[in-house]
N, C-alpha and C positions, 0 to 999 in steps of 0.2 A: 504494500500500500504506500509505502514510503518512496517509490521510484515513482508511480504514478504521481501523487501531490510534487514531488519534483520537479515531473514534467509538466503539468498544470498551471504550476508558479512561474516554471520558465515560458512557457506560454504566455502566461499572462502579460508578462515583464516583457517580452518582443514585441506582443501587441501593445502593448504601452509607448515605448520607444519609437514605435512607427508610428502610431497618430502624434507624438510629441513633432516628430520631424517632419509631418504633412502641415499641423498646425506652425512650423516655423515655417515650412515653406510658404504655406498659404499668407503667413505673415508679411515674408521678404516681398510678394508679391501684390500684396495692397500697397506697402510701402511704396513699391516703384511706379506703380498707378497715381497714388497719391504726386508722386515727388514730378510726374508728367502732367499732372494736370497744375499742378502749379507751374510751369515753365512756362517762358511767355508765346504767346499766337501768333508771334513771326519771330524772324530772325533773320536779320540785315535791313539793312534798307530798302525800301519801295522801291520797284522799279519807276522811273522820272526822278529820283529823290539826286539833288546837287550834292555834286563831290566837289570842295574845298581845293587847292592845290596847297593849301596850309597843312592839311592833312598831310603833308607828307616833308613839311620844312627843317625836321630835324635828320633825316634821314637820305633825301637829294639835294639838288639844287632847285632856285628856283624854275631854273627853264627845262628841269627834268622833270620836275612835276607837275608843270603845265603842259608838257607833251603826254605824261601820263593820261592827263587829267581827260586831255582835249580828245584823245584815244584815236581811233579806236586802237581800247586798250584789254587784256585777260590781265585780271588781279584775282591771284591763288593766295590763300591764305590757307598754311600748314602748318604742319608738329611735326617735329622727326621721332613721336610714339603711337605714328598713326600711319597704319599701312596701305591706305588708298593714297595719303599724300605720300608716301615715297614713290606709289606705280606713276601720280601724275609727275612728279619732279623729273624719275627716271624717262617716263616718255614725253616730255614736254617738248613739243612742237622748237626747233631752232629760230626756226618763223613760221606764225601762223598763217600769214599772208600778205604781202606786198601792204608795211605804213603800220600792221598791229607792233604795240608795247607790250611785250609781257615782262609781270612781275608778280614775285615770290615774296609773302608778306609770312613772316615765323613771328605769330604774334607775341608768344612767351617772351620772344628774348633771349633763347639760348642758348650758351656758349659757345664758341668758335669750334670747340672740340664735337657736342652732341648735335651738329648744325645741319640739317641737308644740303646744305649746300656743298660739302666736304663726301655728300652720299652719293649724289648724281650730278649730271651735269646740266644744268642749266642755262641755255642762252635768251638773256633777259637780264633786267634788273631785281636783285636779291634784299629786303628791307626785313633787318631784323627791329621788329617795331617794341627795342625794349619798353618807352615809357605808355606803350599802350594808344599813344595819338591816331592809329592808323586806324588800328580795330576798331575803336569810340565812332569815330568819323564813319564807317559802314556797319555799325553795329552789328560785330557780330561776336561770339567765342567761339564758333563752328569751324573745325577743322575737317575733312576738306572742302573750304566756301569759295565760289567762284563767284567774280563779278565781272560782269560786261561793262566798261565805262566806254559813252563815246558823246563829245561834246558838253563834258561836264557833268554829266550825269550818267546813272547808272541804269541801263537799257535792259537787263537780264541778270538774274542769279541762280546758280545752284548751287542745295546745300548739300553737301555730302556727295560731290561733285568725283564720277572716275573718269579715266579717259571719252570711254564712251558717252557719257552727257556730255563734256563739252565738246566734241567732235558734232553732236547734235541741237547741241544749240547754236555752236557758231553756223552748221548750215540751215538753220530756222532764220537765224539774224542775215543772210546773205552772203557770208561768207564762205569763201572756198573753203572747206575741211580739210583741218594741216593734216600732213601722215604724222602719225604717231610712231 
């Protein structure tokens, strides 16, 4: 009788154990429901929304970032702990097409050593945007965020941008599709 009530109690305690770990998970899972509904209903700037060339005075010149500004320009904003931003840096277009600016915005600010830029190669302008002016100015903390600027303003965005969306947006926007 004494193996069976054993078995019984170990029973019981398994069964225990697993609803305790359905009810944490069920937990962990409100929580991130919760923590998404609190996040805000955009993120970046409207498309028409005016881009600054001040937006970008600690970090170029002034006549480099009034050519940004004035576009048409691809502004990527990265992380080097984010692995769709390395595919776009890795395959970033040398030129997108006859006149576009590209540039590589690492909003963090991180060091020369953990940098993508030091990961792939890039042809374009590289803005490690430490004091955060760039990001503020397009609103966003979304890495990988693309934006279309042309004429001062931002014409297109995607967030969570891989090769393939912007290949399909710039040929939404008119533009010839770089090879990647």
């Amino acid at each position: 009788m004494s193996t069976l009530a054993f078995v019984v109690g170990a029973l019981g305690l398994a069964v225990s154990i697993v609803a305790l770990a359905v009810a944490a998970g069920t937990a962990a899972r409100l929580e991130r429901l919760e923590a998404a509904r609190r996040m805000p209903d955009h993120i970046g700037v409207p498309a028409g929304a005016a881009v600054a060339p001040s937006a970008f005075d600690q970090v170029l010149s002034a006549e480099q970032a009034a050519r940004l500004v004035e576009g048409p320009s691809l502004v990527l904003f990265v992380s080097p702990q984010c692995a769709p931003c390395r595919s776009l840096v890795e395959n970033a277009p040398a030129e997108l097409a006859p006149g576009w600016v590209l540039a590589a915005v690492e909003p963090d600010g991180t060091s020369e050593s953990d940098s993508l830029r030091h990961r792939g190669q890039l042809s374009g302008l590289w803005l490690v945007d430490a004091g955060g002016k760039i990001k503020d100015a397009f609103d966003t903390a979304a890495t990988p965020h693309a934006f279309f600027v042309h004429h001062g303003r931002v014409i297109d965005q995607v967030v969570g941008a891989g090769v393939d969306d912007v290949r399909t947006h710039l040929a939404s926007l008119g533009s010839p599709a770089p090879a990647f």
